[in-house]
C-alpha positions as CSV (number, residue, x, y, z in Angstrom):
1,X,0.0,0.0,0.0
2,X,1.1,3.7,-0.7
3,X,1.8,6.0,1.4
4,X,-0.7,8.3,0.6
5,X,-3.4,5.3,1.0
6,X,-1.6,4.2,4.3
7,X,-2.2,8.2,5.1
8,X,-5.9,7.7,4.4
9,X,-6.4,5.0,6.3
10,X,-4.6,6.6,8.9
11,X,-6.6,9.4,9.6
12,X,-10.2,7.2,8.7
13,X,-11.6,8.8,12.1
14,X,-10.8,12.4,11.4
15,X,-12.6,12.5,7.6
16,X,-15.5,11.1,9.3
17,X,-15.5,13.6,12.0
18,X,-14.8,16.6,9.4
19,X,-17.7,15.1,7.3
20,X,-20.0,15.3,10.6
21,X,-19.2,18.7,10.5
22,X,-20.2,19.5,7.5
23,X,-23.2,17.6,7.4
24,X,-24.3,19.3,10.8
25,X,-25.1,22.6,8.4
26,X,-28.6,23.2,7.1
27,X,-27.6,23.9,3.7
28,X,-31.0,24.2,2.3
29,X,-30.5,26.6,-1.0
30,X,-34.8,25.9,-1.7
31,X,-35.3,27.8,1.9
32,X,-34.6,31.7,1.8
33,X,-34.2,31.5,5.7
34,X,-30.7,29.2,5.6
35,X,-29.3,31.8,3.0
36,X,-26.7,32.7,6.1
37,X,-26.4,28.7,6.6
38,X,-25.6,28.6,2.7
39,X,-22.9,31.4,3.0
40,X,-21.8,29.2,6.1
41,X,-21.4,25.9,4.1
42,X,-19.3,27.6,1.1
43,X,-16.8,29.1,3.8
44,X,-16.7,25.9,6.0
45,X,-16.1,23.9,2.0
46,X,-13.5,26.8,1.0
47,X,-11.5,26.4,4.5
48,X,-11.5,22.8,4.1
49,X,-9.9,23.0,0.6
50,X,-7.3,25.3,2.1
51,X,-6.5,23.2,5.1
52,X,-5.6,20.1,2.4
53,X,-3.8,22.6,0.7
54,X,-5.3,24.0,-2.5
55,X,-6.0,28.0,-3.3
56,X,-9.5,28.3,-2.1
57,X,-12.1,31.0,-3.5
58,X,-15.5,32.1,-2.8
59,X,-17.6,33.3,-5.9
60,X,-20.6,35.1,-5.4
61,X,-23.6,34.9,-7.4
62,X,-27.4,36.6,-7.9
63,X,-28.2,33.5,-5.5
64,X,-25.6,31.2,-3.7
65,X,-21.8,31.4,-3.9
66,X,-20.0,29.0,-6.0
67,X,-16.9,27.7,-3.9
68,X,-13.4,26.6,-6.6
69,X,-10.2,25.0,-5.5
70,X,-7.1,24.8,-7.5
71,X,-4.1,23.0,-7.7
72,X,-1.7,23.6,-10.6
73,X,2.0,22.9,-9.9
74,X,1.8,19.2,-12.0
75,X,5.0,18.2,-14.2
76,X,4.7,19.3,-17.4
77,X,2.3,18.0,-20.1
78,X,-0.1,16.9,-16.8
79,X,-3.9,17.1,-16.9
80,X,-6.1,18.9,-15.4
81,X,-9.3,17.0,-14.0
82,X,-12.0,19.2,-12.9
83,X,-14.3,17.5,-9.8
84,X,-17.7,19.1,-9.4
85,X,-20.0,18.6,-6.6
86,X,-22.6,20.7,-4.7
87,X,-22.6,21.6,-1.4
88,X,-26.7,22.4,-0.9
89,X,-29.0,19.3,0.3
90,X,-33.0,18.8,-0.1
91,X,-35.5,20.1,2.2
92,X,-35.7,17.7,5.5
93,X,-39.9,17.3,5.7
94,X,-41.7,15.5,6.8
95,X,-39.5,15.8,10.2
96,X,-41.7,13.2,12.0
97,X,-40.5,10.3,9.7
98,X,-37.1,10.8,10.5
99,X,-35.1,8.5,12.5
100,X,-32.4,11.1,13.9
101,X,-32.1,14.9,13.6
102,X,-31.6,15.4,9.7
103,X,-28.6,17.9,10.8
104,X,-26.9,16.0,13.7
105,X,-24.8,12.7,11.9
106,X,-25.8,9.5,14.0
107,X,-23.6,6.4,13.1
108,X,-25.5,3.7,13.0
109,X,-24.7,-0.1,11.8
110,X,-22.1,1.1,9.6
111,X,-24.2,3.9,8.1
112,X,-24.2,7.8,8.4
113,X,-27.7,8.9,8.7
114,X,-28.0,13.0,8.1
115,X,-29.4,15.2,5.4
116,X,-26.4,15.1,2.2
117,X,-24.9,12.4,3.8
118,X,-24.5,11.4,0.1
119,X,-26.5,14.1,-1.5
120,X,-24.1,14.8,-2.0
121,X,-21.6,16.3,0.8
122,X,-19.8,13.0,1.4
123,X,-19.5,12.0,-2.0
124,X,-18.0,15.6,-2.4
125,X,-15.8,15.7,0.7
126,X,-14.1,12.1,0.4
127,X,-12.3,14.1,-2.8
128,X,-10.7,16.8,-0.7
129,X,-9.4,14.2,1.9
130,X,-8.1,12.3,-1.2
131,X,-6.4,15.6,-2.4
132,X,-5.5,16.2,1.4
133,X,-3.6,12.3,1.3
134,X,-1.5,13.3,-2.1
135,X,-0.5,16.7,-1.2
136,X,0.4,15.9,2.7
137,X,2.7,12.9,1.5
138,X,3.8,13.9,-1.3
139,X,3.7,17.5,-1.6
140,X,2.4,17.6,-4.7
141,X,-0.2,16.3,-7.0
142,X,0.0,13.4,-9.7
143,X,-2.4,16.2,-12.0
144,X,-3.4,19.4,-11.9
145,X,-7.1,19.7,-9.9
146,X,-10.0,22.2,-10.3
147,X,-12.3,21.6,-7.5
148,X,-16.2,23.6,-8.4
149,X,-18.6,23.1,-6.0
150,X,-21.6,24.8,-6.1
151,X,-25.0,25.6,-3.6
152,X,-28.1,25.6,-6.2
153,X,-28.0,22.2,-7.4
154,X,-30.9,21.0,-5.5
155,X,-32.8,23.8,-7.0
156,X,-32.0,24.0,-10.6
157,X,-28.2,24.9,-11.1
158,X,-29.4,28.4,-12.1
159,X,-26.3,30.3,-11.8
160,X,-24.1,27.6,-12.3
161,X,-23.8,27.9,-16.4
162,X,-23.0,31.5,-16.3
163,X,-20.1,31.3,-14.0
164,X,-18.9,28.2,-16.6
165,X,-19.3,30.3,-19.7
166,X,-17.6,33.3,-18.1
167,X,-14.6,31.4,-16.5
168,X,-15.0,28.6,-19.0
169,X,-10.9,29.2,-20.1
170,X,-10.0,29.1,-16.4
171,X,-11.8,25.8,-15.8
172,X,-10.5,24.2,-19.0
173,X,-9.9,20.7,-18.4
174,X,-8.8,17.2,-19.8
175,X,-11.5,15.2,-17.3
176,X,-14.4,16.0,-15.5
177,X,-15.3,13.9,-12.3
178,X,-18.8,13.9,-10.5
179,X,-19.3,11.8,-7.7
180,X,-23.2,12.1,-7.1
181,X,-24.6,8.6,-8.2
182,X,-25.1,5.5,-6.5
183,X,-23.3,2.1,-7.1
184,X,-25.0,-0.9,-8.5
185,X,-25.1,-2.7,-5.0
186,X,-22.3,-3.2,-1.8
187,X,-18.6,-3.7,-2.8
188,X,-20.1,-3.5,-6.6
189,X,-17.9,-1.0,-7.8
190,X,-20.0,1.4,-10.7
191,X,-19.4,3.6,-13.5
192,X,-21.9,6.1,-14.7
193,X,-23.3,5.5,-18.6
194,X,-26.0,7.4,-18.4
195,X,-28.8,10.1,-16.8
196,X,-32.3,10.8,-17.8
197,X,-33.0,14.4,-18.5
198,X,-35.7,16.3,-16.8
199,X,-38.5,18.9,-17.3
200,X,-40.3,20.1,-14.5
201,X,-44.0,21.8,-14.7
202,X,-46.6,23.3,-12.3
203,X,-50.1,23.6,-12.8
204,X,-52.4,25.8,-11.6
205,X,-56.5,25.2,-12.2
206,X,-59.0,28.1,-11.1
207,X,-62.3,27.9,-11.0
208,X,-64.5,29.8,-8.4
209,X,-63.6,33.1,-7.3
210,X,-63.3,31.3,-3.4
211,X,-64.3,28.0,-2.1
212,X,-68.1,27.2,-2.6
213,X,-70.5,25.1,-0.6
214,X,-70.4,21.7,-2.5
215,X,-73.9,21.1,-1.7
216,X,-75.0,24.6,-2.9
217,X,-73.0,25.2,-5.6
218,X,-71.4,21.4,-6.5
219,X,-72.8,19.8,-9.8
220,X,-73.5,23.4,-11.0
221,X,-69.8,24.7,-11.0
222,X,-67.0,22.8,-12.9
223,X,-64.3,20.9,-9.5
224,X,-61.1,22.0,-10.5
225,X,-59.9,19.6,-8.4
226,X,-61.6,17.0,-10.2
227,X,-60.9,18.7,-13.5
228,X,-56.9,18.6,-12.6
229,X,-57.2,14.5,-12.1
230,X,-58.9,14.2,-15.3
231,X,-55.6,16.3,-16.6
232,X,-53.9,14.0,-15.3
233,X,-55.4,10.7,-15.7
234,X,-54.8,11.7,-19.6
235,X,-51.1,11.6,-19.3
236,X,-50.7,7.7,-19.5
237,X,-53.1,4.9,-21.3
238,X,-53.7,1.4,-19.4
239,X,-50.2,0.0,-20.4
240,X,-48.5,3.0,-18.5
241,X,-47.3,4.1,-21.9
242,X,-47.0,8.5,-21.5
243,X,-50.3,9.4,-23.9
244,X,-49.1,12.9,-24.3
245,X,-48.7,12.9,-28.1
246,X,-45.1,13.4,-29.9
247,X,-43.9,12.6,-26.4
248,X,-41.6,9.7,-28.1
249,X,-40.4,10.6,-31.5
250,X,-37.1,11.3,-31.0
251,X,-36.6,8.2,-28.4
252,X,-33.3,7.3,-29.4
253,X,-32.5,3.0,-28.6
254,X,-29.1,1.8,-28.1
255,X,-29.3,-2.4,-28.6
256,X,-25.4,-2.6,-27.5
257,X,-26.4,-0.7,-23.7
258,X,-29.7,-2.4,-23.6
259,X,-27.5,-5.8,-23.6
260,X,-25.1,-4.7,-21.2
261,X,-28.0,-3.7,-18.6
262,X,-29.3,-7.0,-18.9
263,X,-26.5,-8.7,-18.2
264,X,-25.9,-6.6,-14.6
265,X,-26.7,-8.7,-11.3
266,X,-30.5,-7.4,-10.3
267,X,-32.4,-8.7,-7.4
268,X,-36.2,-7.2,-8.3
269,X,-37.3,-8.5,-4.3
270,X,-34.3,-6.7,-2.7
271,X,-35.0,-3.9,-5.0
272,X,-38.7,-3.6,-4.3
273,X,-38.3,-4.1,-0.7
274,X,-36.7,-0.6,-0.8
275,X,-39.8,1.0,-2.3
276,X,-42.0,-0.1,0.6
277,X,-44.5,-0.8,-2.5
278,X,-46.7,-3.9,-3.2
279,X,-45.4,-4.9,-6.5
280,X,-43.2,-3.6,-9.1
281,X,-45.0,-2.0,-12.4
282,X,-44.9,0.9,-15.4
283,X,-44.4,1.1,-19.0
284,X,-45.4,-2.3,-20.7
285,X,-42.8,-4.4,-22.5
286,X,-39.9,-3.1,-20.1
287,X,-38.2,-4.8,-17.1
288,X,-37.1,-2.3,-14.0
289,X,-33.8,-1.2,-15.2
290,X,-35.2,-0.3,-19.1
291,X,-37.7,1.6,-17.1
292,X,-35.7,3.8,-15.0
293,X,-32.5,3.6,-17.2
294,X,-33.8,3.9,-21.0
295,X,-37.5,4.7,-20.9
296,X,-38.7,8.4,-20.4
297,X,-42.5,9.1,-17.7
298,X,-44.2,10.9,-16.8
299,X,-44.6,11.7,-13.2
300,X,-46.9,13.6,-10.7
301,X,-44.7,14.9,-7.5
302,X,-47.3,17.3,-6.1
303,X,-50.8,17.7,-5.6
304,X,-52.5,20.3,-3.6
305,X,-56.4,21.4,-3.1
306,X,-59.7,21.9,-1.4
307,X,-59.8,21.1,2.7
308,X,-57.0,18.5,3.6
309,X,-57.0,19.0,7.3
310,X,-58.6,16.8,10.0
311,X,-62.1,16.2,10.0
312,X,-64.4,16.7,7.2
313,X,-65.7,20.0,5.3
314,X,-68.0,20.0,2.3
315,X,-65.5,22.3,0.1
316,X,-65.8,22.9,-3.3
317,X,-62.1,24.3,-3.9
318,X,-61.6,27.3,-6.0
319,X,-57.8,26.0,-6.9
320,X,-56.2,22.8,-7.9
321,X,-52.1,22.7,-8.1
322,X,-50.0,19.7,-9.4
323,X,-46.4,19.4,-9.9
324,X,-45.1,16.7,-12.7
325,X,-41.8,16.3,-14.1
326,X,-40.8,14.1,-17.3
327,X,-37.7,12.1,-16.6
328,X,-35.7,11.9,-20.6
329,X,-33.5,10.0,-22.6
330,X,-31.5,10.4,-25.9
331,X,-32.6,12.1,-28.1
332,X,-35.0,14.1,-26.3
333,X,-34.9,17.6,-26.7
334,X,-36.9,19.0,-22.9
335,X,-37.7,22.0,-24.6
336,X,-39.7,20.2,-27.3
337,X,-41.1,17.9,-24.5
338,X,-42.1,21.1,-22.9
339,X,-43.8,22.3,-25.7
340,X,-45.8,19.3,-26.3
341,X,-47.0,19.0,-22.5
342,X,-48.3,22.5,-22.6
343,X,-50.2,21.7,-25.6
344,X,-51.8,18.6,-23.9
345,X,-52.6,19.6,-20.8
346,X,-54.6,22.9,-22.7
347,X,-56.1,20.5,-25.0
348,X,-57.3,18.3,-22.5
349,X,-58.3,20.8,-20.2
350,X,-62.3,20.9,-19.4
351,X,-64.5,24.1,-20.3
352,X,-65.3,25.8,-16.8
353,X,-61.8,26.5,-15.3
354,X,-58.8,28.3,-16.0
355,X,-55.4,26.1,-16.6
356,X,-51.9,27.7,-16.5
357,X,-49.4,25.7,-17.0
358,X,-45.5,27.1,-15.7
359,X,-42.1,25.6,-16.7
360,X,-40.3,25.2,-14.0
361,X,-36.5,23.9,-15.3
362,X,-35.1,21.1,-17.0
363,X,-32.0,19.3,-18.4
364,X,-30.3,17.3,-21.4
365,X,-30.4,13.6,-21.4
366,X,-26.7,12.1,-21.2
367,X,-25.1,9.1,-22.6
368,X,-21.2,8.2,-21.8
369,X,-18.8,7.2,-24.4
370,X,-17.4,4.6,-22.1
371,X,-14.1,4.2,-24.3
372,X,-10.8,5.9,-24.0
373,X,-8.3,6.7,-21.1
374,X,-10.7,8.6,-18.9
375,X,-12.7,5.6,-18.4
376,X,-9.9,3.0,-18.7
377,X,-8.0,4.4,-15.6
378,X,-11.3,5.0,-13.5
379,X,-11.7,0.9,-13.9
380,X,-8.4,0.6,-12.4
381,X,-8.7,2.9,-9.6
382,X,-12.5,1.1,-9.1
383,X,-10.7,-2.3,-8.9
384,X,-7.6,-0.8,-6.7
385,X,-10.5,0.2,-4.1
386,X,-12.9,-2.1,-4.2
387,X,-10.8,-5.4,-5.1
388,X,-13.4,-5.8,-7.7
389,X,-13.9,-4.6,-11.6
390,X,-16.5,-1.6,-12.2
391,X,-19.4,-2.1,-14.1
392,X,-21.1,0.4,-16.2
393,X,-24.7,1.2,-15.3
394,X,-27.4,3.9,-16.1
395,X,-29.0,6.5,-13.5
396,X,-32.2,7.1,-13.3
397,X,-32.0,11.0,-12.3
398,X,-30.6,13.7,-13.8
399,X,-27.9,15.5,-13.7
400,X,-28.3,18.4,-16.0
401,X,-25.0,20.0,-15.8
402,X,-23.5,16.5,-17.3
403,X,-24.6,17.4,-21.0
404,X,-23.8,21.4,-20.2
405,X,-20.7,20.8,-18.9
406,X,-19.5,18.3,-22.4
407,X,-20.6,21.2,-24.6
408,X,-19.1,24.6,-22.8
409,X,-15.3,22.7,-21.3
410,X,-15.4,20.0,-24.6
411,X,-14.0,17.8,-21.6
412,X,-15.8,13.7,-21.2
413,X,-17.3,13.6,-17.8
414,X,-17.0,10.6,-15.7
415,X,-19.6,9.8,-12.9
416,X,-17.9,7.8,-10.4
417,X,-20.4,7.6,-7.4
418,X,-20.1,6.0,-4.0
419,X,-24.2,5.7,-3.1
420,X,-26.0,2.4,-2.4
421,X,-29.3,1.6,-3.8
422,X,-31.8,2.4,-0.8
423,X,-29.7,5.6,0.6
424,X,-33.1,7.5,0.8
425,X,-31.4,10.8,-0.7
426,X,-34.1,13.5,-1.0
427,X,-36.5,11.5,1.4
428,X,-36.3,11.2,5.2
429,X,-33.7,9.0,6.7
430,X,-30.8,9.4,4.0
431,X,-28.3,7.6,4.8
432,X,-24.5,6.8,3.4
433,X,-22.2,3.7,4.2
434,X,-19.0,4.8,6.0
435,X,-17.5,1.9,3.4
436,X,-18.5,3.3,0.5
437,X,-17.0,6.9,2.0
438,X,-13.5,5.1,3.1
439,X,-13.0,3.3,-0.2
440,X,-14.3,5.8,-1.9
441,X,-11.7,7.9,-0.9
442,X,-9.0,5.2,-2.2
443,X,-10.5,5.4,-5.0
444,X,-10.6,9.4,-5.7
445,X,-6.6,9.0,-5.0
446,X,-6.2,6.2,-6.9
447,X,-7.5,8.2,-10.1
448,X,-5.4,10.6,-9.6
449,X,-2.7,8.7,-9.6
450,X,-4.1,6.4,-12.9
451,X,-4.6,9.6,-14.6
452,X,-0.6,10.1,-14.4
453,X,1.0,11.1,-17.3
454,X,3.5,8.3,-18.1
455,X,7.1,8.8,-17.8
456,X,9.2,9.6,-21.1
């Protein structure tokens, strides 16, 4: 073993206890009261950087700061490998189904419960301490490093893009590395191939001017509640197929990646043990991982109207509100697929009430091109970790600075993540495995090291 992994296993208690730290902050960037908790995260992230020995700087933005760290002393002819992370988490409600206090870290069976435990702070963090391990043994790095972390991820990346474009010659770079995806299962070592896009809608039905009577005024006035569910029952036919129409024309299938799934190790009871649900189901004519990997939906995420408290109360509402996004995948374009659910959702829309429909955000699809050296030496590091080969799998979220990130740096962009299926990221109880955090760790050093230039 290396010195600099001897050095990482060597200080295994203090990286957790750092991470703990971190985690402890209620970096919420959807909540305008932790804006002070968001400035508080990007200093804590910035100090941390410096600590391990890069040149730390806080960016400001229209919303929250973006945090870089650089090293750039490499030998000659050395890439530079940008790593990318975000350092604001998800919202912590419901409180009551949590387990421990979202912002206190409780260890527990091997596991570190808290809010971003790997959405994505420790999958961020185990990076600097694998910087930390080069630079404290060595001195120096085996490649130059551009370390972007940024605070509006969970909310749309809005001012991400136009820091990129504007310092896009100062963050050129060979490699990108993201670390925010999940592995394929324990000790099962994963490489990214793919992320659905997103786009993300509200809508808003009026009827009424205010809540009416339903006895004196229901059968006579159009429910928008009711007219909102018959929206929605439109989007999908009985196979589960997405109705809207256009919604698959540019569908793009790959039979090579479609075998490769198929061939990955998939246990549908563990898998639907996790979901809590009754059975496994969707989109005819697909099995689980062609669903969430390879096939776009349609979801609802939100509804809200009428009287929902305790007790009863004979409401007609006078507003309906649903939120749906559309997970996508090559080729779709989410501004086309925004385009077409407008025109559904008016066309569908019953006589009687008023329907707006807002576009929230949205992203690109990605696909990897799993050849080359990028990819080759991320194997090796995977295997020097884990003591097992990677395998390449899709993701069924998005990521939608992947795509953005490929067309502004012309960099490949690796996703290299340390999650377990079941980590309950965005829900209550999230949750990740202090092994995945310690080899992970090897393995950020290791690719460093693998991403070498050879010796002349």
């Amino acid at each position: 073993m290396s010195a600099v992994h001897e050095y990482i296993d060597r200080h295994d208690a203090r990286f957790a206890e750092e991470l703990f730290d971190f985690l402890r902050i209620p970096s919420i960037s959807a909540r305008s009261e932790h804006r002070g908790d968001m400035q508080r995260a990007a200093a804590w992230f910035a100090d941390r950087m410096r600590d391990a020995g890069l040149v730390a700087e806080i960016h400001e933005t229209p919303g929250h700061p973006i945090v870089t760290g650089e090293w750039r002393a490499a030998a000659e002819h050395a890439p530079t490998v940008l790593i990318y992370g975000h350092y604001d988490v998800q919202p912590v409600e419901p409180l009551d189904l949590w387990n421990y206090p979202p912002f206190e870290p409780t260890l527990s069976q091997g596991r570190i419960y808290a809010r971003g435990a790997v959405d994505d702070k420790g999958q961020l963090y185990l990076h600097i301490k694998a910087l930390e391990a080069h630079l404290r043994t060595h001195g120096r790095l085996p490649v130059n490093v551009i370390v972007l972390a940024e605070g509006e991820e969970e909310v749309g990346s809005t001012n991400l893009m136009p820091f990129v474009q504007k310092h896009r010659d100062r963050l050129r770079a060979s490699a990108i590395v993201i670390s925010d995806s999940t592995m394929m299962a324990p000790n099962v070592p994963t490489i990214g191939a793919s992320l659905r896009g997103l786009a993300y809608f509200e809508i808003r039905v009026r009827g009424p001017a205010t809540d009416l009577h339903s006895g004196s005024y229901g059968g006579a006035v159009i429910n928008p509640a009711t007219a909102l569910s018959r929206i929605i029952a439109s989007f999908h036919d009985s196979s589960w197929h997405v109705a809207i129409p256009g919604f698959y024309d540019d569908v793009r299938v790959d039979p090579d990646f479609l075998e490769q799934i198929r061939q990955l190790p998939f246990n549908e009871g563990e898998f639907l043990a996790e979901t809590g649900a009754q059975r496994l189901a969707g989109e005819t004519g697909f099995n689980t991982h062609e669903r969430l990997w390879v096939r776009p939906t349609c979801e609802v995420n939100g509804l809200l109207s009428g009287y929902t408290g305790e007790g009863s109360k004979t409401v007609l509402p006078a507003h309906a509100m649903a939120k749906v996004s559309c997970r996508l995948v090559p080729d779709q374009d989410p501004e086309k697929i925004q385009r077409l659910f407008v025109s559904h959702v008016k066309r569908v829309a019953p006589e009687g009430v008023h329907v707006e429909v807002e576009i929230m955000h949205g992203g690109r699809p990605w696909r990897a091109n799993l050849e080359g050296p990028l990819y080759e030496a991320a194997s090796r590091a995977l295997l020097k970790a884990f003591g097992q080969s990677a395998v390449y799998a899709g993701e069924g979220g998005s990521i939608p600075i992947v795509p953005e990130f490929e067309r502004v740096l012309s960099a490949p962009v690796l996703l290299m993540g340390f999650g377990l299926p079941g980590e309950n990221a965005h829900a209550p109880n999230e949750w990740m495995s202090m092994e995945c955090y310690r080899k992970g760790t090897h393995a950020a050093a290791a690719l460093l090291e693998e991403l070498r230039p050879a010796t002349p």
